[in-house]
C-alpha positions as CSV (number, residue, x, y, z in Angstrom):
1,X,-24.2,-20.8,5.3
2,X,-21.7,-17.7,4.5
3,X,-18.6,-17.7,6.9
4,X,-16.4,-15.3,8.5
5,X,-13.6,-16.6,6.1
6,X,-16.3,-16.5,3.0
7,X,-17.1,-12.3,4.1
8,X,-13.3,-12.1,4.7
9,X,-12.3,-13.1,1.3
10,X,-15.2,-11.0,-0.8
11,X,-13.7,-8.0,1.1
12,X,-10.3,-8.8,0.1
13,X,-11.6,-9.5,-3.3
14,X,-13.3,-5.8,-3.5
15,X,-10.8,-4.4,-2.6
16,X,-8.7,-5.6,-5.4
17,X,-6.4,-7.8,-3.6
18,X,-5.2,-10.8,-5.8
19,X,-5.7,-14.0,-4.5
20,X,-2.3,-14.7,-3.5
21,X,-2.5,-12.2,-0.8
22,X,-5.7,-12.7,0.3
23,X,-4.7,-14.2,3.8
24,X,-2.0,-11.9,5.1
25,X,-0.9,-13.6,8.4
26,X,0.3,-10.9,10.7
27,X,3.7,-13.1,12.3
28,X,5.1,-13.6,8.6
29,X,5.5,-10.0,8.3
30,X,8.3,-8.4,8.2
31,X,7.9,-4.9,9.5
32,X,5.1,-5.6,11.4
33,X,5.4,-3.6,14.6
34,X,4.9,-0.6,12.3
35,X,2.3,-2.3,10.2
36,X,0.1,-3.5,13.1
37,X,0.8,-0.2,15.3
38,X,-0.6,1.8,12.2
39,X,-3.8,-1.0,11.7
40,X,-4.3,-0.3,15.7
41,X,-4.9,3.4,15.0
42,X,-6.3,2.5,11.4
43,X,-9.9,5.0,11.8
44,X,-7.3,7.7,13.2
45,X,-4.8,7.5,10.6
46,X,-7.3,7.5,8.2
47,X,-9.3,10.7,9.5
48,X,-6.0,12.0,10.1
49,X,-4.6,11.5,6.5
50,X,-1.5,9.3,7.7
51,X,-0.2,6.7,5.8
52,X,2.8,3.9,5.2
53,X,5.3,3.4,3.1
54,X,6.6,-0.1,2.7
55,X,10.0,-0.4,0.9
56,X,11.4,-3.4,-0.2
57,X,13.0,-5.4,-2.9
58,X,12.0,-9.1,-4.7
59,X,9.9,-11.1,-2.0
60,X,10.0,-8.8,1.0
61,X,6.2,-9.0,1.6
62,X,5.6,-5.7,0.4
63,X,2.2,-6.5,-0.9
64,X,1.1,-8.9,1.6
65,X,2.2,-5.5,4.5
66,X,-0.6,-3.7,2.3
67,X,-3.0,-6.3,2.2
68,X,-2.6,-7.0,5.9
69,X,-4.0,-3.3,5.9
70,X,-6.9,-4.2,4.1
71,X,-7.5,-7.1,6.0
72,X,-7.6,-5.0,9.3
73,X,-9.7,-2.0,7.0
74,X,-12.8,-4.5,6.9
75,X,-13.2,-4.3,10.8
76,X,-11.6,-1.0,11.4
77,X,-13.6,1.3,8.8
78,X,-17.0,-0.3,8.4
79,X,-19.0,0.9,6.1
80,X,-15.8,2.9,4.2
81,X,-14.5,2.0,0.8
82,X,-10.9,1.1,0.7
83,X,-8.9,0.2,-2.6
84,X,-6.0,-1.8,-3.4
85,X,-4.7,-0.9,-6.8
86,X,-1.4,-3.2,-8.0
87,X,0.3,-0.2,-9.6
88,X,0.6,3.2,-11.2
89,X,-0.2,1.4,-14.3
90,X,-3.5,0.7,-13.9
91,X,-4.8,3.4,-11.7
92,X,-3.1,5.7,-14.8
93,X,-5.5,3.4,-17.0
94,X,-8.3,4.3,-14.9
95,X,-7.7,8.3,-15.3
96,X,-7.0,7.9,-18.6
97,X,-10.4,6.0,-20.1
98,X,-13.0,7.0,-17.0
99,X,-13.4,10.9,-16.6
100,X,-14.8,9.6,-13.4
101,X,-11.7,7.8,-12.0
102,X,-10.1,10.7,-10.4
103,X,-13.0,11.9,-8.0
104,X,-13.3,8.7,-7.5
105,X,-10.2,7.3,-6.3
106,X,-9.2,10.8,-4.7
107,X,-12.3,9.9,-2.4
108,X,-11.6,6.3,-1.1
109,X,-10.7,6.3,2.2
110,X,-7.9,4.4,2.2
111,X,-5.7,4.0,-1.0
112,X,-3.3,1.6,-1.0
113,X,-0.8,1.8,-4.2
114,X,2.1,-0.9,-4.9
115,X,5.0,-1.3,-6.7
116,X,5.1,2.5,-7.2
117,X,8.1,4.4,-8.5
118,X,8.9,2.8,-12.3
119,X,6.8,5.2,-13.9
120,X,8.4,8.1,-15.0
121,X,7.6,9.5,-17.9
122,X,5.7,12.8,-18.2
123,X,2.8,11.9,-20.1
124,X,-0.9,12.5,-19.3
125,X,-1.3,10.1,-16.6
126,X,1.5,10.9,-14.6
127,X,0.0,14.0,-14.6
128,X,-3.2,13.3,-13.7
129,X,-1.7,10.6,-11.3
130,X,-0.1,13.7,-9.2
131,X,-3.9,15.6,-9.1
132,X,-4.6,12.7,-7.5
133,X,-2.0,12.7,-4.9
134,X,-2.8,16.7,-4.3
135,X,-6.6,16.2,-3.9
136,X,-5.7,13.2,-1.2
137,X,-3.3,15.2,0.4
138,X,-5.4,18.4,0.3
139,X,-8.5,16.6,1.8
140,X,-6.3,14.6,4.3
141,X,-6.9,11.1,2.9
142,X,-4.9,8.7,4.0
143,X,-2.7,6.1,1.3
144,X,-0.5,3.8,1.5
145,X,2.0,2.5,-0.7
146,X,4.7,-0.4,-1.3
147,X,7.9,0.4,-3.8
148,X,11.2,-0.9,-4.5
149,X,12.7,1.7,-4.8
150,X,14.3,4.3,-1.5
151,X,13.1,7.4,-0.9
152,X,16.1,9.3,-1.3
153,X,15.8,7.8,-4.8
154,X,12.5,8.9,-5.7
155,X,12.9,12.1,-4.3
156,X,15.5,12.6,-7.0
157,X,13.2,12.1,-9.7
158,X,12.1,15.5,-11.3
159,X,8.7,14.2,-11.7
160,X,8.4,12.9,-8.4
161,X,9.6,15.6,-6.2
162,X,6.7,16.9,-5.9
163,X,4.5,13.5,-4.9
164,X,7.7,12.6,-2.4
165,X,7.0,15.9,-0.5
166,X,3.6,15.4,0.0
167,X,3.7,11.9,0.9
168,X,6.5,12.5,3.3
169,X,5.2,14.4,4.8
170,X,2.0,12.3,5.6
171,X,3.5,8.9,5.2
172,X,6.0,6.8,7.9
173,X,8.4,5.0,5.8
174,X,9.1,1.3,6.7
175,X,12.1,0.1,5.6
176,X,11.4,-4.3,4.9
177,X,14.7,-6.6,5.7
178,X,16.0,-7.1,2.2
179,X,15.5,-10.4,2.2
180,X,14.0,-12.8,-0.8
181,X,11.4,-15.0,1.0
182,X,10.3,-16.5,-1.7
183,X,13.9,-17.8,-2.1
184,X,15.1,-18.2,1.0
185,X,16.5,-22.0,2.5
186,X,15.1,-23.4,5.3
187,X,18.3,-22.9,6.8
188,X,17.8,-19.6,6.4
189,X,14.3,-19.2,7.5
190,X,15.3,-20.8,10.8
191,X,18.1,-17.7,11.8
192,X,15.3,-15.3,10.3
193,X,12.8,-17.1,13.0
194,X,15.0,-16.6,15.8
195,X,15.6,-13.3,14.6
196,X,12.4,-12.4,14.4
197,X,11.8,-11.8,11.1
198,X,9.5,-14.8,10.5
């Protein structure tokens, strides 16, 4: 007999979600009054075009944020195909080797992107990596995206000017505590409990 946690976990799977993250739990996020305020409103946003921007370093739950958004996608967008693709790398592999990649990763509903903003280079796929960020932006689809790296940062980029403009103007940037949790003590974990963090 197929579960709720068995159609859960195929979904996550799908969506390209590594197993790690694969059971976000909401009250381990940092951020997550923007997170789950955006996931409340996720069919809206998504008509609407609007997405997040997680920022944070080394273990700020910047992926599990984005799969937390998957998680709620299953419910929220029935029927609607939602991606999670690690990183530029790969989605440049993809529009590099499948003609078909672009169309079809411009028309995802919801594309979440992480560990965006070490690619720089101004080869091929960065350029067709920004097509695809002006056909999502010019058919209002929404995308969301995790980096290390601060906006004012990657709006210095030459290459990336152009992407930063669009997405900030769609996008609400959420700035993660800059704390390792993955590293963190448990005396630690106990001031980041009571502060809310955890």
């Amino acid at each position: 007999m197929t579960t709720e946690a068995d159609v859960q976990a195929r979904w996550m799977e799908r969506c390209g979600v590594a197993k790690r993250y694969r059971e976000p739990l909401c009250e381990h996020l940092p951020g997550r009054g923007e997170i789950v305020a955006y996931c409340d409103r996720l069919k809206a946003n998504c008509e609407e075009g609007r997405g997040l921007m997680l920022i944070g370093g080394h273990g700020t739950r910047r992926t599990m944020g984005l799969a937390y958004i998957v998680s709620e996608a299953r419910t929220a967008l029935p029927g609607s195909s939602v991606v999670l693709m690690t990183n530029i790398h790969k989605i440049n592999g993809q529009l590099r080797h499948h003609p078909d990649a672009l169309a079809a990763l411009a028309n995802v509903t919801l594309l979440l992107i992480d560990d965006f903003g070490g690619e720089h280079r101004p080869d091929w796929g960065f350029e067709r990596f920004d097509a695809l960020v002006e056909e999502r932006y010019s058919q209002q689809r929404a995308t969301c995206v995790g980096t290390k790296v601060a906006v004012e940062e990657l709006e210095n980029v030459p290459l990336l000017s152009r992407v930063m403009s669009r997405w900030g103007e769609v996008m609400t940037t959420v700035v993660l505590p800059k704390v390792d949790h993955r590293q963190t003590t448990e005396e630690r974990r106990e001031e980041l409990r009571e502060a809310g963090y955890l």
